[in-house]
DSSP file (Angstrom, degrees, kcal/mol; ACC not computed):
  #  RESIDUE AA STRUCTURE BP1 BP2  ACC     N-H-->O    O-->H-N    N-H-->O    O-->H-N    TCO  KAPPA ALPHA  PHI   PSI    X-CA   Y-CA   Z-CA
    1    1 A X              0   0    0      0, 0.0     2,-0.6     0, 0.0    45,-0.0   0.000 360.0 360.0 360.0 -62.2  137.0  148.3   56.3
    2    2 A X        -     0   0    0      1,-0.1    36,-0.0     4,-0.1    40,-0.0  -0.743 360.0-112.9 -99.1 158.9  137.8  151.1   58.1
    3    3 A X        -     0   0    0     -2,-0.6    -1,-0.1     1,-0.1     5,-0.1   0.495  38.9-102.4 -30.2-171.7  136.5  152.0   62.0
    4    4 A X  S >> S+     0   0    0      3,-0.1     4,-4.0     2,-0.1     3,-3.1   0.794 121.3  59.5 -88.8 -41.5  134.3  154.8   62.6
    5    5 A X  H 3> S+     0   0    0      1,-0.3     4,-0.7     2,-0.2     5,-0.1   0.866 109.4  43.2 -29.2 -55.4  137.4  156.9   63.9
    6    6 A X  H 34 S+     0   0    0      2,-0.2     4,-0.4     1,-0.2    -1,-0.3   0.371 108.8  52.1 -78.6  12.6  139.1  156.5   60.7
    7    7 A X  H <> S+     0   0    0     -3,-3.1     4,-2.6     2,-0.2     5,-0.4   0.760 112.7  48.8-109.7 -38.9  136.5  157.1   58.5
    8    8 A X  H  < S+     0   0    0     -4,-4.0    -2,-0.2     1,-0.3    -3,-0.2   0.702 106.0  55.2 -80.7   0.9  135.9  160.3   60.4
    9    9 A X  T  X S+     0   0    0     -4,-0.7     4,-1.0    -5,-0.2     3,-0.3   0.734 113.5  45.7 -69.7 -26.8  139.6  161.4   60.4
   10   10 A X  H >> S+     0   0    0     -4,-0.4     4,-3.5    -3,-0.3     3,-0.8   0.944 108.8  52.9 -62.1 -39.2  139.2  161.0   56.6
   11   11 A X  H 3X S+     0   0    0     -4,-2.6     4,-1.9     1,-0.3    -1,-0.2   0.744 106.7  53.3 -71.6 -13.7  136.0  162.8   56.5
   12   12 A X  H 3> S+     0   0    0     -5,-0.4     4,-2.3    -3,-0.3    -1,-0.3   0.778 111.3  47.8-104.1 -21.9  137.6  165.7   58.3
   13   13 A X  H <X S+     0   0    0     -4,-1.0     4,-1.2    -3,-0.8    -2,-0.2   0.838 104.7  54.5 -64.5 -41.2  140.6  165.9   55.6
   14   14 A X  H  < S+     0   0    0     -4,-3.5     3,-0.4     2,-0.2    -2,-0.2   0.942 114.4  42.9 -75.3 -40.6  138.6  165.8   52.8
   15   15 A X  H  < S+     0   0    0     -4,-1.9    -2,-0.2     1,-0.2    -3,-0.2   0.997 117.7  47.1 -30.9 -73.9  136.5  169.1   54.4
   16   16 A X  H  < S+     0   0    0     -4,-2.3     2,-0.3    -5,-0.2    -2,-0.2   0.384 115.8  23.4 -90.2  15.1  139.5  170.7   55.4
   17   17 A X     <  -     0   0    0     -4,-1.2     2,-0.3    -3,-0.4     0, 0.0  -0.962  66.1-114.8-155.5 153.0  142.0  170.5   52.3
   18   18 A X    >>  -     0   0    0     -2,-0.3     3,-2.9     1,-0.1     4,-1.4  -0.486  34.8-118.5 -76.9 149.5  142.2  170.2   49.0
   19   19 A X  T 34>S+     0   0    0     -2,-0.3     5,-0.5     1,-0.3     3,-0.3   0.934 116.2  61.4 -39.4 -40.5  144.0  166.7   47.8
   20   20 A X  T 345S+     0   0    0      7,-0.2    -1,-0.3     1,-0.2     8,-0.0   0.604  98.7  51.5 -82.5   8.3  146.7  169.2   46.1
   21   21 A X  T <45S+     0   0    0     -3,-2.9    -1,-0.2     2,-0.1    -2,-0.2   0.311 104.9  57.9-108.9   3.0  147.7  170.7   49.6
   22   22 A X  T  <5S-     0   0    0     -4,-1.4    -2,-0.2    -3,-0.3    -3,-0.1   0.476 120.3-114.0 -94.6   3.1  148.3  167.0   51.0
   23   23 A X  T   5S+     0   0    0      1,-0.2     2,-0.3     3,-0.0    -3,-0.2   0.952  75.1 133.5  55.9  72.3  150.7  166.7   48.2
   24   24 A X  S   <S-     0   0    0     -5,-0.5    -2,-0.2     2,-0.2    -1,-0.2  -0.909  70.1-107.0-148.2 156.6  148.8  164.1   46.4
   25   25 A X  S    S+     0   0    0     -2,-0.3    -5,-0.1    -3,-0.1    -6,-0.1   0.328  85.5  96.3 -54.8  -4.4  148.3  164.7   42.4
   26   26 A X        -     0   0    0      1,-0.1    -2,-0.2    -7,-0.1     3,-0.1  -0.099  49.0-168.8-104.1-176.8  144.3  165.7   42.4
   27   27 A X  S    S+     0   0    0      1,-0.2    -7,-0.2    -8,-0.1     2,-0.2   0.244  81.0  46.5-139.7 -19.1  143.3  168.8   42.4
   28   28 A X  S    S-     0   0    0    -10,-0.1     2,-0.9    -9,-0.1    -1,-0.2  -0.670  92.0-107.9-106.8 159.0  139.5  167.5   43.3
   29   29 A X        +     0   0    0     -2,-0.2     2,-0.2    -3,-0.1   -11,-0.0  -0.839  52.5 168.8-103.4 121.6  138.6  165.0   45.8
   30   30 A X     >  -     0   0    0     -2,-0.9     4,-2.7     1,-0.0     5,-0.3  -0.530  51.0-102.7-110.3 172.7  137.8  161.9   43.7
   31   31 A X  T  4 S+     0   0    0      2,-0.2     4,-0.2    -2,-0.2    20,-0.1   0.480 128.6  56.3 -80.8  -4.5  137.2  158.3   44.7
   32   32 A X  T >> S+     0   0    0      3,-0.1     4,-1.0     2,-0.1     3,-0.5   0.906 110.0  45.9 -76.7 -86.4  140.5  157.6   43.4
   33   33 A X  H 3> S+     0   0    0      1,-0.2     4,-1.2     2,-0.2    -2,-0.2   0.648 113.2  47.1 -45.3 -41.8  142.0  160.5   46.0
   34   34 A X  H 3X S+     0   0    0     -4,-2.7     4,-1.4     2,-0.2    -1,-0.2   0.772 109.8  52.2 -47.0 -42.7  140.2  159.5   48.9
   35   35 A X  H X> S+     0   0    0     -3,-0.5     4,-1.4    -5,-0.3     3,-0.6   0.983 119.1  40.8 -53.4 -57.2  141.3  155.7   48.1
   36   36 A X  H 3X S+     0   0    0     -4,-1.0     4,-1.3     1,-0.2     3,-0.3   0.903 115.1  49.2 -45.8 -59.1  145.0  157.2   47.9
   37   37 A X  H 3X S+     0   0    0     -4,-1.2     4,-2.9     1,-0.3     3,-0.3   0.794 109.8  49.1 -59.7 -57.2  144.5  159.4   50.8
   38   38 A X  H <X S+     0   0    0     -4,-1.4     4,-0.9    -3,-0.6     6,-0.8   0.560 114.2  47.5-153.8 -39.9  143.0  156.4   53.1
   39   39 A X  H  < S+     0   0    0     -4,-1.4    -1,-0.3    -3,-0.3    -2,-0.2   0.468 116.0  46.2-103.9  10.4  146.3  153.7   52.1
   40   40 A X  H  < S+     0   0    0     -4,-1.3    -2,-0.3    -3,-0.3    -3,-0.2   0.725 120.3  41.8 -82.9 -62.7  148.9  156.7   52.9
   41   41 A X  H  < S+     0   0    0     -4,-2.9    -3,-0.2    -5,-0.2    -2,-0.2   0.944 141.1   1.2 -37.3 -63.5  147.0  157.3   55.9
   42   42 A X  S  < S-     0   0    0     -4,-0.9    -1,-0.2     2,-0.1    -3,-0.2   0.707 100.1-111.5-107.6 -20.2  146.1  153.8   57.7
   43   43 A X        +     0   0    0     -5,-0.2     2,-0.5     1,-0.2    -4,-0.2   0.735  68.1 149.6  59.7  34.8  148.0  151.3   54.7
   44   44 A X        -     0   0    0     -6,-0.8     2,-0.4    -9,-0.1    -1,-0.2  -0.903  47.6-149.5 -99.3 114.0  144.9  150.2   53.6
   45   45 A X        -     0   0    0     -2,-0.5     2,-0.1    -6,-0.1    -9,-0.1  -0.432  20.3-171.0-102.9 110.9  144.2  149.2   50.2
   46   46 A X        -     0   0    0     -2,-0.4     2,-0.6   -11,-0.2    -7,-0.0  -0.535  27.1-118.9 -85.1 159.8  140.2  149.9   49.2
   47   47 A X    >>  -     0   0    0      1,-0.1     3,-5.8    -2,-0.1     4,-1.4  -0.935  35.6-115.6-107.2 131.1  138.6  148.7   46.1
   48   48 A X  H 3> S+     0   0    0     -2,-0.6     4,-0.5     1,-0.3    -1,-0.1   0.499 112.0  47.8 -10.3 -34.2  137.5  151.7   44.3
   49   49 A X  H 34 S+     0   0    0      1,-0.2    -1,-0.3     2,-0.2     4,-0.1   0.465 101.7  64.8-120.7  13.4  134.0  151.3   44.3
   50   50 A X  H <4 S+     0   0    0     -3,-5.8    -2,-0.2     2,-0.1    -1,-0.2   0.603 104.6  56.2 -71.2 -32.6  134.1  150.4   48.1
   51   51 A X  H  < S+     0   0    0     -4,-1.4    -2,-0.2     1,-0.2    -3,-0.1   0.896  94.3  55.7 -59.7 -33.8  135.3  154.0   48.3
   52   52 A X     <        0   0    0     -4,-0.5    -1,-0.2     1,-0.3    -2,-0.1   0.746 360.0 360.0 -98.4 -26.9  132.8  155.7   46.7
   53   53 A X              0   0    0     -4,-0.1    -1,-0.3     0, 0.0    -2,-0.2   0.595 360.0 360.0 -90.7 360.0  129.9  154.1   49.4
C-alpha cells in the first residue's frame, strides 16, 4: 500500500521518536500508532493487521 519511500520515511520516525513526541496519544509504538502515524502522514487508511506485516 505504501511505496518503498514511504514505508522508509515511516520506518525512520518510528526509530527516531516516540509516538508521544509526534503528539499522537501512545506512549509505545503499536500497530495502532503506526496505522495513525502512516494516515496523518500520506492520508492513507491501513487495515490493522496490514500494519503489523
Amino acid at each position: 500500500m505504501l511505496t518503498p519511500e514511504q514505508e522508509k520515511e515511516i520506518r525512520k520516525s518510528i526509530e527516531d521518536k516516540p509516538p508521544d513526541q509526534l503528539k499522537m496519544p501512545y506512549v509505545l509504538w503499536t500497530r495502532e500508532a503506526v496505522r495513525e502515524l502512516i494516515e496523518r502522514k500520506y492520508s492513507i487508511r491501513i487495515d490493522i493487521r496490514t500494519v503489523g506485516e
